[in-house]
C-alpha positions in Angstrom: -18.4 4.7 -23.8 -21.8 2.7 -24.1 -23.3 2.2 -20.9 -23.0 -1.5 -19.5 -26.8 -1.5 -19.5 -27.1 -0.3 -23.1 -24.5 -2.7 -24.5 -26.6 -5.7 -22.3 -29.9 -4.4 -23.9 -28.2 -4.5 -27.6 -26.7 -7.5 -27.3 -30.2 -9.0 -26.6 -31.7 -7.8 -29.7 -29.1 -9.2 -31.4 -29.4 -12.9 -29.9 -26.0 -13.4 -28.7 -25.8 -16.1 -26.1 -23.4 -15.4 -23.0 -20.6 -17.5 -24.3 -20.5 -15.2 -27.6 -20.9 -12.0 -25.6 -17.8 -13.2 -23.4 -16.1 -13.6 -26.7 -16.6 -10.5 -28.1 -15.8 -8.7 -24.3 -12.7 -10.4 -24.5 -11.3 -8.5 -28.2 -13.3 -5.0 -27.0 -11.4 -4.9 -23.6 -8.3 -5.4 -25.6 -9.4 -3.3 -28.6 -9.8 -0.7 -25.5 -7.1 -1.2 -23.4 -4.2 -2.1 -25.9 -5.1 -1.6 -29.5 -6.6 1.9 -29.4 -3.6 3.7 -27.8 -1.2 2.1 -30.2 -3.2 2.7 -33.3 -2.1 7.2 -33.8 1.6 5.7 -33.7 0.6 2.4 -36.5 -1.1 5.5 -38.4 1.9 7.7 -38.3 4.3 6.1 -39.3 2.1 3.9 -42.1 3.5 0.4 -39.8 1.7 -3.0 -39.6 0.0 -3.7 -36.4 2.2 -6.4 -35.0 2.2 -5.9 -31.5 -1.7 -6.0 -31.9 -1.3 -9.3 -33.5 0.8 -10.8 -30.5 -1.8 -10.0 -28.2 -4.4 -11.6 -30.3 -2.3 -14.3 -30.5 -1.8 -15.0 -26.5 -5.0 -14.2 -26.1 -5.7 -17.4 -28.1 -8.5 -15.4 -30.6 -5.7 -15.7 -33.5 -7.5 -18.2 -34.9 -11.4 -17.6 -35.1 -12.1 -19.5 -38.2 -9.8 -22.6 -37.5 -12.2 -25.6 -37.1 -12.2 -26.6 -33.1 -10.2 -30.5 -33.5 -7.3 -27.8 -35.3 -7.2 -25.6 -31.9 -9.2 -22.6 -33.4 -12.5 -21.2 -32.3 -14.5 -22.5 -35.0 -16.3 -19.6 -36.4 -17.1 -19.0 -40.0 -20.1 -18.6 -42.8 -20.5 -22.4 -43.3 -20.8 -23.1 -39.3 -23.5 -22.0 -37.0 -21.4 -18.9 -35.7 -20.5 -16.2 -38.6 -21.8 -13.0 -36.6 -19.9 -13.7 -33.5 -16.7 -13.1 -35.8 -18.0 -10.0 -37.4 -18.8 -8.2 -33.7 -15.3 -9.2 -33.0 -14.2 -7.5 -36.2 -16.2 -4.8 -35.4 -14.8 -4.2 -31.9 -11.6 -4.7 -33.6 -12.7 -1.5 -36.2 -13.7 0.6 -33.1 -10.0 1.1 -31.9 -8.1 0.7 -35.4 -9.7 0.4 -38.8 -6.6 -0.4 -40.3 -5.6 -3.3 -37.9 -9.5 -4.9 -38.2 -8.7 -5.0 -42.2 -5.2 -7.0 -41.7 -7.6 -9.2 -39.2 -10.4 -9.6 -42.1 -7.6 -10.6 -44.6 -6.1 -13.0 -42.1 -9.4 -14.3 -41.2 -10.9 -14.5 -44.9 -7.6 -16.6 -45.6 -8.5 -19.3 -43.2 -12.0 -19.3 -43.9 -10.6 -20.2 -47.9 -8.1 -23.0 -46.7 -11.0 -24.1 -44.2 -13.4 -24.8 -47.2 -11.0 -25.0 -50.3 -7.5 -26.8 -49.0 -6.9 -30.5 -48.5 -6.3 -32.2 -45.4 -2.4 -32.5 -45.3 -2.5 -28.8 -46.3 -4.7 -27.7 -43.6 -3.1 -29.6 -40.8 0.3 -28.2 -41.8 -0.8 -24.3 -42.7 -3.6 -24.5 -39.3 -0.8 -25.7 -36.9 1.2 -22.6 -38.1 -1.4 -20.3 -37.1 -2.7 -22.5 -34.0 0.8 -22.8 -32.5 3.0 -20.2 -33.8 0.9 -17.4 -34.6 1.7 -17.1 -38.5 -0.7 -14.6 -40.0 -1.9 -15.2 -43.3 -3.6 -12.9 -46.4 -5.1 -13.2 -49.4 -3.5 -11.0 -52.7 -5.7 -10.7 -55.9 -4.9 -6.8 -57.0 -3.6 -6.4 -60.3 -5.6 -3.4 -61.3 -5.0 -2.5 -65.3 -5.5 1.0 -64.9 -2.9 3.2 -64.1 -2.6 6.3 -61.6 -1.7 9.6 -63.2 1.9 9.5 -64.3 2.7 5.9 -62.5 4.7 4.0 -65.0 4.4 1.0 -63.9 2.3 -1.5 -64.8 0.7 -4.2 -62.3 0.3 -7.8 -63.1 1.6 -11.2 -63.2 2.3 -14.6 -65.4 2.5 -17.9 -64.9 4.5 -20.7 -66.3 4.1 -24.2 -65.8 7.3 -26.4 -64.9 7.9 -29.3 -63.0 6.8 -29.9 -59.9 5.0 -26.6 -59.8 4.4 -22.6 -61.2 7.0 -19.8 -61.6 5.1 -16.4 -60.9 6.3 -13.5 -62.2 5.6 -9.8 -62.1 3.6 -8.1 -59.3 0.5 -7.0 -57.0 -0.7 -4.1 -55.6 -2.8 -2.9 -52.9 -1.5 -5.7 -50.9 -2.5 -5.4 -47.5 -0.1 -6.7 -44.1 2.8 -7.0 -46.8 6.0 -7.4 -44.5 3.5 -8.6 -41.6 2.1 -11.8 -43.0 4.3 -14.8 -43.3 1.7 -15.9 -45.7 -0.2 -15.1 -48.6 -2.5 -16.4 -50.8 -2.1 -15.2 -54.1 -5.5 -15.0 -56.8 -3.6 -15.8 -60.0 -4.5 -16.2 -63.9 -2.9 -18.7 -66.4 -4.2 -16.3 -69.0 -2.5 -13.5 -67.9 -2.4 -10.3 -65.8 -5.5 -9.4 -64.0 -6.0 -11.7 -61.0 -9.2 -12.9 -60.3 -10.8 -9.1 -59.7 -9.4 -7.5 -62.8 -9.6 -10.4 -65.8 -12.5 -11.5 -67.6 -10.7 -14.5 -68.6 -11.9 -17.9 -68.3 -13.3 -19.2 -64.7 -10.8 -22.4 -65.5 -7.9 -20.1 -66.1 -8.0 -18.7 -62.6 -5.6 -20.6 -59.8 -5.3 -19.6 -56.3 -1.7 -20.5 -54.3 -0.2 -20.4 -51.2 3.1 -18.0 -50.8 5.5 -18.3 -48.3 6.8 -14.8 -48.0 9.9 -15.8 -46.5 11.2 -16.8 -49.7 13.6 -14.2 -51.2 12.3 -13.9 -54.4 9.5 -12.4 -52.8 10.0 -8.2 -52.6 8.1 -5.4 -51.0 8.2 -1.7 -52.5 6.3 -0.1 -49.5 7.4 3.6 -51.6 3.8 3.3 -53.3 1.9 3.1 -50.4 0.9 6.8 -49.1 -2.6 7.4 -48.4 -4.9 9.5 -46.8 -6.1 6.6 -44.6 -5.9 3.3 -43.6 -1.9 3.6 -43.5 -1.0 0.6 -41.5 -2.6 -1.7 -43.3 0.7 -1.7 -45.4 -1.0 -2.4 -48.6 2.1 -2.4 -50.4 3.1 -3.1 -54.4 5.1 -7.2 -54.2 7.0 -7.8 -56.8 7.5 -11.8 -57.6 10.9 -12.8 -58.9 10.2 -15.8 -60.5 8.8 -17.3 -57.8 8.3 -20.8 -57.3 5.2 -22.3 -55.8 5.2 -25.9 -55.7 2.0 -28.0 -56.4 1.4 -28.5 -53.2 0.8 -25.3 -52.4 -1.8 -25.1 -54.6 -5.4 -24.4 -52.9 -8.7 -26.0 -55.1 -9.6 -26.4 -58.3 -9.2 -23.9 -61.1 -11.8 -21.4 -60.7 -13.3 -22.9 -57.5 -13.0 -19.5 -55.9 -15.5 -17.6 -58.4 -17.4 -20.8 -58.9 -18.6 -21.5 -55.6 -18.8 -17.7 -54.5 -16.3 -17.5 -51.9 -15.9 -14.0 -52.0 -19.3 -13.3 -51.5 -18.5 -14.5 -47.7 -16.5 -11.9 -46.9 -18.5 -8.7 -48.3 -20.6 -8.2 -45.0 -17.1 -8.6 -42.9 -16.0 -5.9 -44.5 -19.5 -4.1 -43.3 -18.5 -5.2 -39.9 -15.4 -2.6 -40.1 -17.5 0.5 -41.6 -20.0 -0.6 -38.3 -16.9 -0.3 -36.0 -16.2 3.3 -37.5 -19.8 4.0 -36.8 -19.9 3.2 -33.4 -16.6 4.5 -32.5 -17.8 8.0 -34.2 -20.9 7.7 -32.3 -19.1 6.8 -28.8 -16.8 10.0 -29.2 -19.2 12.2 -29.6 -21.3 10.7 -26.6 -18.8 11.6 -24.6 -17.4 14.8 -26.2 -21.0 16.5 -26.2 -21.2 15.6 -22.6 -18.0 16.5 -21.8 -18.1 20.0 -23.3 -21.5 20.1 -21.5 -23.9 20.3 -24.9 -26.1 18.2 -24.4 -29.2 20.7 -23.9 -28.6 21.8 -27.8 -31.3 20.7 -29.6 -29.5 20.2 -32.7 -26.5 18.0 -31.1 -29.4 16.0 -29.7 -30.6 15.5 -33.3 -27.0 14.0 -34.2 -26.9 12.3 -31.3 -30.2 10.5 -31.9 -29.4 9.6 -35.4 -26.2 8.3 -34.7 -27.7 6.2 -32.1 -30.6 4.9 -35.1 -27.6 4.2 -37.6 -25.6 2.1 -35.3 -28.3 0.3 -34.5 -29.9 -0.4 -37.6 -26.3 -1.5 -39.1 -26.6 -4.3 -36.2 -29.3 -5.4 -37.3 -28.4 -5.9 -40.9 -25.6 -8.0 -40.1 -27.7 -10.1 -37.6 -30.0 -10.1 -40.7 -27.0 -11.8 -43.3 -25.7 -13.4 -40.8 -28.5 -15.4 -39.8 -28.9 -16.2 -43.0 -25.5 -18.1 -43.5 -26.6 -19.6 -40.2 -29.5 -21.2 -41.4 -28.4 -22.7 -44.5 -29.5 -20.5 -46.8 -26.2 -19.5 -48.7 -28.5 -18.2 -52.1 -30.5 -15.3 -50.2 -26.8 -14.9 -47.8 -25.0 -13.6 -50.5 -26.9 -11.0 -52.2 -28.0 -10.2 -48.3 -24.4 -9.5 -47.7 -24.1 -7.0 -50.5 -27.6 -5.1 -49.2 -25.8 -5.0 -46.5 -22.7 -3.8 -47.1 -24.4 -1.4 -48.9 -26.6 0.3 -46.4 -23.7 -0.1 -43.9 -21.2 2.1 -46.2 -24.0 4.6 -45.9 -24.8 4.5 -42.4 -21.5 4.6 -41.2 -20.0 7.4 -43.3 -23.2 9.1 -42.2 -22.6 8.7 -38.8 -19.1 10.0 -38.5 -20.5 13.2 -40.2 -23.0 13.6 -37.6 -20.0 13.2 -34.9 -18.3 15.6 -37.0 -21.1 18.2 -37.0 -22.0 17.8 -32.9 -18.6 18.0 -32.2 -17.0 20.9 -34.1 -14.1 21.5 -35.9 -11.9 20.9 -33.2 -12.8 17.0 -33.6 -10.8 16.7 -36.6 -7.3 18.0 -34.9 -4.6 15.6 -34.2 -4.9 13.2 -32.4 -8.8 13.4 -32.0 -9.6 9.6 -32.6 -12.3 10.7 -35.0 -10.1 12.3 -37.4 -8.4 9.0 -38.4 -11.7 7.4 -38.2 -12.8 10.3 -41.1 -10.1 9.5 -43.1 -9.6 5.5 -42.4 -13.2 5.3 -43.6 -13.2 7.4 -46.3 -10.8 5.6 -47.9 -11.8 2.2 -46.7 -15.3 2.5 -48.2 -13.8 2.7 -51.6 -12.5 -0.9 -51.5 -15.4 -1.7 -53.9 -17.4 0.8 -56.0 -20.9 1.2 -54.3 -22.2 2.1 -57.7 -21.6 -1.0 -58.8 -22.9 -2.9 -55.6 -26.5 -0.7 -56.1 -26.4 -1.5 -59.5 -25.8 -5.5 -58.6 -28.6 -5.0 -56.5 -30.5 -3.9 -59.0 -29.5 -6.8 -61.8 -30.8 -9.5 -58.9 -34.3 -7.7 -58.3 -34.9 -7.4 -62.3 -33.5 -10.8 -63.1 -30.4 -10.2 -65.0 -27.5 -11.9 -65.1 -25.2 -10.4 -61.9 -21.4 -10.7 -60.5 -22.3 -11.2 -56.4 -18.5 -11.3 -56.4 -16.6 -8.1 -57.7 -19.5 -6.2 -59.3 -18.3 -6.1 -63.0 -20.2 -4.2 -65.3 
């Protein structure tokens, strides 16, 4: 582990006041204590991480993002307070990559019905969370290209009738499916596609609340076998004409793209590479001195980068998050792809370096950092970083740019 004094000293450089440091202490003891031990049997057997979730819950950190007069912590991009919730991501990430993703699509999911849902809708879906411990996510994943010899094909339609929409067909990559009692679902009137796979109209695109209790609802959890991040249960949900009455509805059409929501939650998922990083970086600390290594000149050359990375990731998210601090949303949204970016980068660095200082005996089972190799790996390719560089690249030459899903 980090020293005490270390953490103190890092924690100055990153401005946190003590309130916000007790906050993020409280999720790392937990993260330490509770979460890490469970996370080699959630990985196993590819199974959501409830029990995680219930201690969240009592712990009353369930609902970071809910404004303070609902009962929730009142964190979030458009308050003064978006980088305490990332460092509690981030601890989050250091025990269980997979549980910190079905925490960033809970938390993204309030942070949408905080700034897109009316009142009545927020005081009934808040009070959920606040009192009961609901746990929401949000679906867009209708990806038009197939898999090698997978038949199926992944999408959904809408029709209008009274009183609300019937949605039809199905969404993949659907994280927390059979964990969540709630989803939001990005859907298109023109079509298959979502919001992330259509180029249809901004006005054509609707987001909706789901309640996944209803039986029309069902989970195929047979797709879902990959190398990493298993339990985040990112299942294929099929929709059986599925009713979704109008006041379940979230927005206007296109309000999502429009006012760049998604752009808010780019860095949080830099938050969870940064937790990979410094969960790499704490096992080898302790391996190498463990294994008594720590006079090899090329471990200490690891070592020392390692410690650079973790550091310098910090600091980019203090960076973007001071940004959305300050007001200044513009410059806070291409930050937060720079700094998802360089975060990808430095963290799958990092875990190599652990790797390398450790030996191949690091990446047996259960060594913690071989799920961290391959929850990372896989996590990482949530968006194309060719296309975030290239992004990058449109903003600095002045051409016209998606800050949202990187499209070509």
């Amino acid at each position: 582990m980090v020293t005490t004094s270390s953490k103190n000293r890092i924690y100055a450089q990153l401005e946190l006041t003590s309130d916000q440091q007790q906050l993020i202490d409280r999720v790392s003891v937990l993260a330490h204590e509770k979460f890490a031990p469970r996370a080699p049997h959630y990985d196993q057997t590819a199974s959501f991480p409830a029990e995680d979730f219930d201690d969240l819950f009592r712990a009353g950190l369930h609902a970071p993002v809910i404004p303070r007069e609902h009962g929730g912590l009142g964190l979030g991009p458009y308050t003064d307070d978006i980088f305490t919730l990332w460092m509690m991501t981030k601890e989050l990430a250091k025990a269980d990559l997979s549980l910190a993703r079905c925490w960033e699509g809970h938390v993204n999911s309030l942070v949408l019905l905080e700034g897109m849902a009316d009142e009545n809708q927020k005081a009934r879906w808040f009070k959920g969370v606040v009192e009961h411990g609901d746990k929401w996510v949000a679906w867009s994943g209708e990806p038009q290209a197939r898999k090698p010899g997978e038949a199926i094909r992944f999408g959904t339609t809408l029709e209008r009738v009274d009183g609300g929409y019937i949605i039809d067909g199905n969404k993949v990559f659907s994280t927390s499916a059979g964990g969540a009692q709630w989803a939001i679902l990005l859907v298109n009137t023109s079509g298959p596609g979502g919001v992330r796979h259509t180029n249809a109209s901004l006005d054509t695109q609707l987001l909706m609340a789901c309640d996944l209790s209803d039986p029309t609802v069902q989970i195929d959890g047979s797709w879902w076998d990959p190398i990493g991040m298993r339990a985040t249960v990112s299942y294929l949900v099929h929709f059986r004409r599925t009713f979704i009455p109008d006041t379940d509805l979230i927005g206007y059409p296109g309000q999502y793209l429009k006012e760049g929501w998604q752009t808010c939650f780019i860095p949080h998922y830099a938050a969870t590479f940064l937790g990979a990083a410094e969960a790499a970086y704490e096992y080898a600390l302790k391996y190498i001195k463990t294994q008594g290594k720590v006079d090899d000149p090329y471990v200490q050359h690891h070592l020392g980068q390692m410690s650079v990375n973790v550091e310098t990731a910090h600091l980019w998210l203090r960076h973007v998050a001071r940004l959305w601090e300050t007001g200044n949303y513009q410059e806070a949204q291409l930050g937060g792809s720079r700094a998802r970016h360089v975060v990808e980068h430095l963290a799958e660095e990092t875990v190599k370096h652990a790797i390398r200082a450790c030996g191949a005996r690091s990446l047996n089972r259960p060594s913690a950092l071989e799920r961290i190799y391959r929850d990372l790996s896989f996590y990482v390719r949530h968006d194309n970083d060719d296309h975030i560089l290239a992004m990058i690249g449109k903003s600095v030459l002045g051409l016209a740019h998606d800050p949202s899903f990187y499209k070509p």
